[in-house]
C-alpha positions in Angstrom: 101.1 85.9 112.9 100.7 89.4 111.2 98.4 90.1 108.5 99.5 93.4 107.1 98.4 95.9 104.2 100.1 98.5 102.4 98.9 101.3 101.3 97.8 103.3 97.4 99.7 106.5 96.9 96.9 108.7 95.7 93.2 108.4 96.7 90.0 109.4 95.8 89.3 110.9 99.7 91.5 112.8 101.1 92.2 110.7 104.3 94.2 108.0 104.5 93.2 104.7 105.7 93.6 104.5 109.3 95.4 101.7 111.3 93.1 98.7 112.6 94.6 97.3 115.6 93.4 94.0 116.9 93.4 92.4 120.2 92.1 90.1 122.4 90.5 90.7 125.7 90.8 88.7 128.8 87.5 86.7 128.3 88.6 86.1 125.0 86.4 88.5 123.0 88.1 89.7 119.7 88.5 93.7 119.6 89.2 95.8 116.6 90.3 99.5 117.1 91.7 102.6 115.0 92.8 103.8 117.9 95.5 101.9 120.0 95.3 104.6 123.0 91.9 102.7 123.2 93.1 99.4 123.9 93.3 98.5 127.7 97.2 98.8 128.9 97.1 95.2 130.1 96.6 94.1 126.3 98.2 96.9 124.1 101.6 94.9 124.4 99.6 91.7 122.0 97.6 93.9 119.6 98.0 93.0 116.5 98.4 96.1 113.4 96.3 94.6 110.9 97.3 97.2 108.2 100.6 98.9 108.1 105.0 97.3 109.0 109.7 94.8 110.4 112.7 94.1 108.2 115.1 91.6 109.6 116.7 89.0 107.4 114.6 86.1 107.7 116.6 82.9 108.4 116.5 80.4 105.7 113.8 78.1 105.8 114.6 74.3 107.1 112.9 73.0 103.4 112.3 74.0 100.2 108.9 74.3 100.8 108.2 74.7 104.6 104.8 75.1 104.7 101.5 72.4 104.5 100.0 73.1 101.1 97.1 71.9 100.9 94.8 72.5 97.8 91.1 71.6 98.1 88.9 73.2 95.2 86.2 74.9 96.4 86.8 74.9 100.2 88.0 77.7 102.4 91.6 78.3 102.4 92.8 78.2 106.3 96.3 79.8 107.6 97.6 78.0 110.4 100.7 79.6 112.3 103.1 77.1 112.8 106.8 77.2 110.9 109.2 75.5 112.4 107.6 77.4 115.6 108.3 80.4 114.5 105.5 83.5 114.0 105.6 85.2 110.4 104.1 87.9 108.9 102.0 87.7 105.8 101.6 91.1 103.4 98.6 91.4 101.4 100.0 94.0 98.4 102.5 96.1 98.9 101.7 99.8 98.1 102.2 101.5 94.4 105.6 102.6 94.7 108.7 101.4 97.2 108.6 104.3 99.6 105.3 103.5 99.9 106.8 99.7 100.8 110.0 101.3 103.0 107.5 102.7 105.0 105.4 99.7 106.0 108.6 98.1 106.6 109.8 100.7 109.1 106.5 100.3 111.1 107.4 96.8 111.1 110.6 97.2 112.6 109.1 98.9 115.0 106.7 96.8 116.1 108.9 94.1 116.6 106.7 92.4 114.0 107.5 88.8 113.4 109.7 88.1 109.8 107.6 88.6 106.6 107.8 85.2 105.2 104.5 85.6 102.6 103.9 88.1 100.3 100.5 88.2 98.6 99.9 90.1 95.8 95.8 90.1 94.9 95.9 91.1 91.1 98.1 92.5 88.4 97.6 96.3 89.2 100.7 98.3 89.5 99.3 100.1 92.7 99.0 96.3 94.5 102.7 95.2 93.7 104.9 98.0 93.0 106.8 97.9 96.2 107.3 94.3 95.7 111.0 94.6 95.8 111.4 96.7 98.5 110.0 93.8 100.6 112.9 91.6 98.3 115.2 93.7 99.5 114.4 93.6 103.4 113.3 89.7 103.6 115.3 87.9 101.2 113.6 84.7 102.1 109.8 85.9 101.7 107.6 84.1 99.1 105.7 86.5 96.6 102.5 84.3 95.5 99.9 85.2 92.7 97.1 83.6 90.5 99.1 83.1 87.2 96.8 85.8 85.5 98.2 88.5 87.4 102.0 87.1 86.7 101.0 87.4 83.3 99.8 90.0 83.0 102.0 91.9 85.6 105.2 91.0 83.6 103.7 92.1 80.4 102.6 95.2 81.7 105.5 96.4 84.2 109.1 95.3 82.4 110.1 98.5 81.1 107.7 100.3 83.2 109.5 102.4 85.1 111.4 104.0 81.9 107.9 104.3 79.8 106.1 106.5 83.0 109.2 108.6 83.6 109.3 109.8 79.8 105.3 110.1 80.0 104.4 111.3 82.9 105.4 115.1 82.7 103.7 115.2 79.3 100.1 114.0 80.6 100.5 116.3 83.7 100.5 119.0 81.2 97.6 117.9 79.4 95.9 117.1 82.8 96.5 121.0 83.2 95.1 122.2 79.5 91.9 120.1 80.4 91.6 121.9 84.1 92.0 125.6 82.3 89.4 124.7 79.6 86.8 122.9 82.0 83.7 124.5 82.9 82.6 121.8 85.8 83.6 122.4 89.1 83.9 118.7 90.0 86.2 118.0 86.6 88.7 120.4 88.1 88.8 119.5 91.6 89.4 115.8 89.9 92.2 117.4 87.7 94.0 119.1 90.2 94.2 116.2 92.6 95.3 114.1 89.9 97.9 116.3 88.7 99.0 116.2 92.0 99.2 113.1 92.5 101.3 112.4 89.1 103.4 115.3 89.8 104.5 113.2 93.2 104.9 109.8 90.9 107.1 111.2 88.8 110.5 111.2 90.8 109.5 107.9 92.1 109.7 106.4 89.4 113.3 106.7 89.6 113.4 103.7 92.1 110.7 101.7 90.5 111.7 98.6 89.7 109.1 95.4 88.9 109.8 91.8 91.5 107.7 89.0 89.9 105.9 86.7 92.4 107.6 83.3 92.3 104.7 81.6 93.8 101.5 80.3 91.8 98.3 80.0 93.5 95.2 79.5 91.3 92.8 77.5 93.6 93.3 77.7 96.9 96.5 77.9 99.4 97.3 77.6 102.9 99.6 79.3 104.9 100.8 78.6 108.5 102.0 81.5 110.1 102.8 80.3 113.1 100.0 80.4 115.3 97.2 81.4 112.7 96.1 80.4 109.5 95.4 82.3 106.8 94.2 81.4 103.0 95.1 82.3 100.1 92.0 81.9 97.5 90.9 82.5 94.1 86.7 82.8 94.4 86.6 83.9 90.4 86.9 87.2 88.6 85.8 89.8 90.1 88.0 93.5 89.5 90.8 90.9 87.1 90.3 87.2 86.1 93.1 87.0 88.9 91.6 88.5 91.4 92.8 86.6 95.4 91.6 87.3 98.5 92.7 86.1 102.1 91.2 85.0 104.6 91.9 84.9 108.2 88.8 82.3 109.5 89.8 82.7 113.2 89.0 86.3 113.1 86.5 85.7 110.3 88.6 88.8 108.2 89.4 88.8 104.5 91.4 91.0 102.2 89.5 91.6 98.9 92.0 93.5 96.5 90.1 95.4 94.1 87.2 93.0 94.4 85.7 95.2 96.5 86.8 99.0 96.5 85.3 102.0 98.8 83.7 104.7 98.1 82.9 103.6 94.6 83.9 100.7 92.8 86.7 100.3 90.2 85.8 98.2 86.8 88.9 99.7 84.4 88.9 96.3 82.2 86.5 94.6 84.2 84.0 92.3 83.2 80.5 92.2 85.1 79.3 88.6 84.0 81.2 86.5 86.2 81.4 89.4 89.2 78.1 88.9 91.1 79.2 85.1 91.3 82.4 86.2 92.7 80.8 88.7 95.4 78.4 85.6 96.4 80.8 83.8 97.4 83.0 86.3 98.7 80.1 86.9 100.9 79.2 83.5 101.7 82.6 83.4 103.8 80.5 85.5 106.1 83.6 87.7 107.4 83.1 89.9 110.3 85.9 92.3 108.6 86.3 93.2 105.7 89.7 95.0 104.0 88.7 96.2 100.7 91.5 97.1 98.4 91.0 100.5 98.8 88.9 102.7 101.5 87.9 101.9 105.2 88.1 98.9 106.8 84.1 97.1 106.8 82.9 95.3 110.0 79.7 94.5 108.0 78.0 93.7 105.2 76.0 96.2 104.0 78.3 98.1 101.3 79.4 94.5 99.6 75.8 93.9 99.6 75.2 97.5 97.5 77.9 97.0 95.4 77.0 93.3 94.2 73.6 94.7 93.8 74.9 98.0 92.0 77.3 95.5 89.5 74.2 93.1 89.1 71.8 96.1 87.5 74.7 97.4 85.9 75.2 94.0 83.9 71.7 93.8 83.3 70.6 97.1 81.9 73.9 96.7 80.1 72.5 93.8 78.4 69.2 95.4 77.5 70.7 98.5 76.0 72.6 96.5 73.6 70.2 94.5 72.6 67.8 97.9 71.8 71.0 99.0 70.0 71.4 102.1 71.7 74.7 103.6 71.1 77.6 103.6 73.0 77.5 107.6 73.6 74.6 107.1 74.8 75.0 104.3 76.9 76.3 106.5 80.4 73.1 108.5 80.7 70.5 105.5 80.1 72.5 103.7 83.0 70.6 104.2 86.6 72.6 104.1 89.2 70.9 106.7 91.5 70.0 104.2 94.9 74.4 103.7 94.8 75.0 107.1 94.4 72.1 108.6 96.6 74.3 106.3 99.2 78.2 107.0 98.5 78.5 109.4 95.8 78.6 112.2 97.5 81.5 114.4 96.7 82.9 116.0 93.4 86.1 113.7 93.9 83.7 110.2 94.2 81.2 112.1 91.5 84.3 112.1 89.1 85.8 108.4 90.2 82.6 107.0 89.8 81.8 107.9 86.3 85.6 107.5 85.1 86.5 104.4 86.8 82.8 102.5 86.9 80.5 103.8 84.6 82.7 104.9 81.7 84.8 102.1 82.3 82.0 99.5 81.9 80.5 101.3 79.1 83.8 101.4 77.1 84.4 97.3 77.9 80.6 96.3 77.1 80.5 98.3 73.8 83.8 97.0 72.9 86.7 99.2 73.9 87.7 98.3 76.9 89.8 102.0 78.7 93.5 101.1 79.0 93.5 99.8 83.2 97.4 101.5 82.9 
């Protein structure tokens, strides 16, 4: 089995994500490594790439539906690794645009990677599905699944897409740079710059976007036999979208969040806090040992899902009392205290500038009543 993530086109540090390799030592420890010049010659052969890509046609499967479902509100979701005896990949979201896709699918290949047979795509967010059809393309025989709300509103959002950015695009790149020669803050233009760069790069790719609806619902819980692992497919609540899935890999105690949980600062475009803390408790009651936020470094602990549940919790709170003083919605930003999340990870002007557009704005502007477009 391979459990592989693709990758956002733009983000709000420079770096990219790096690789996580896993493998298995001869005593039967459980390794994780960025580095795969780190892992003993004797075991590099069996690592595993957690997040990156193979693209051979995938033979048909021997049934219309080959694998054990099995849906059991409430309980773990488990991926077993057994089809027909054969090993399979499973994606978790595949990048914002297909080149982003082609290229996860040429690291496959080169890998040797076992057939993609399960794509999963964790909420409706262009940047999470986008390259869904280059993955058509290569394995004609995979299975996209997602929680009807993100089919929804995925198809609402994305037919026609590619036609609407392309005419749009060049027109708020220019307005991007209007705002960058008027700005007096230092952190607003190194925000506009990147961002200009990063829609100057969308704008051709857009050319080859072209949305591939998941065929497969899963609004509870799902299981998945890879052949040789399990993984789960699970719906905890709403946390980033009423969609929101995550996966979960109990042998190696890892889970992929989506937008759940985003690093360095949290994304809440559309979001709504009530029902989020719940979702974060039991996201953390799985008790991984890895987690694979949506975007940002792999996490082999706790402590920034902690922060962030606890930053979202006093968010939802002092949220609450603000309205009920009346205080207005321009003045909402400034009453909020955040300072113990941002004394920890909000630290640049780049994760300045995210976190007031894309958490505090973005709840202010959904609590007083406007919720900020999410596309």
């Amino acid at each position: 089995m391979l459990l592989v993530l693709a990758a956002c086109y733009c983000s709000v540090d420079a770096s990219a994500a790096a690789a996580l390799y896993r493998w298995t030592d001869a005593e039967g420890t459980v390794h994780y490594t960025a580095d795969l010049a780190s892992i003993p010659p004797a075991f590099r052969d069996s690592a595993t790439l957690l997040n990156a890509p193979q693209a051979r046609p995938i033979p048909p499967p021997a049934t219309n539906e080959p694998v054990a479902l099995k849906v059991t509100p409430g309980a773990p979701v488990t991926v077993e690794a057994r089809l027909n005896g054969v090993a399979l990949t499973l994606i978790v979201d595949t990048g914002q645009f297909p080149s982003v896709a082609r290229r996860v699918i040429a690291e496959l290949r080169e890998m040797k990677a076992p057939p993609v047979r399960y794509v999963v795509n964790t909420h409706w967010h262009g940047d999470h599905l986008l390259g869904n059809s280059a993955f058509r393309d290569a394995y004609p025989h995979a299975r996209f699944i997602a929680h009807s709300h993100t089919i929804k509103e995925a198809t609402r959002v994305y037919t026609g897409f590619a036609a609407r950015m392309a005419a749009k695009l060049p027109a708020v790149a220019e307005d991007m740079r209007k705002q960058m020669a008027a700005s007096t803050s230092s952190d607003e233009r190194v925000w506009l710059e990147q961002s200009i760069s990063c829609v100057e790069r969308a704008i051709p790719e857009m050319r080859e976007v072209a949305y591939f609806p998941q065929d497969t619902v899963v609004d509870d819980t799902r299981t998945l036999d890879l052949g040789g692992l399990t993984a789960v497919v699970r719906h905890l609540g709403t946390g980033n979208t009423p969609g929101d899935l995550v996966v979960w890999v109990e042998a190696d105690r890892l889970v992929a969040s989506g937008d759940m949980v985003v690093a360095p600062v949290p994304y809440a475009i559309g979001s709504t806090l009530d029902p989020w803390v719940a979702t974060l408790d039991a996201l953390q009651r799985l008790d991984a040992r890895v987690l694979v936020p949506g975007h940002g470094p792999v996490m082999r602990d706790g402590t920034y899902l902690a922060d962030v549940k606890a930053l979202i919790a006093s968010t939802r709170a002092q949220v609450a009392a603000l309205k009920a003083k009346g205080v207005a919605k321009e003045d909402a930003a400034r009453q909020i205290d955040t300072s113990d999340f941002r004394a920890r990870y909000v630290d640049t002007p780049m994760r300045r500038q995210a976190f007031d557009n894309f958490y505090l704005d973005a709840v202010v502007q959904k609590a007083w009543g406007e919720p900020k477009p999410a596309s």
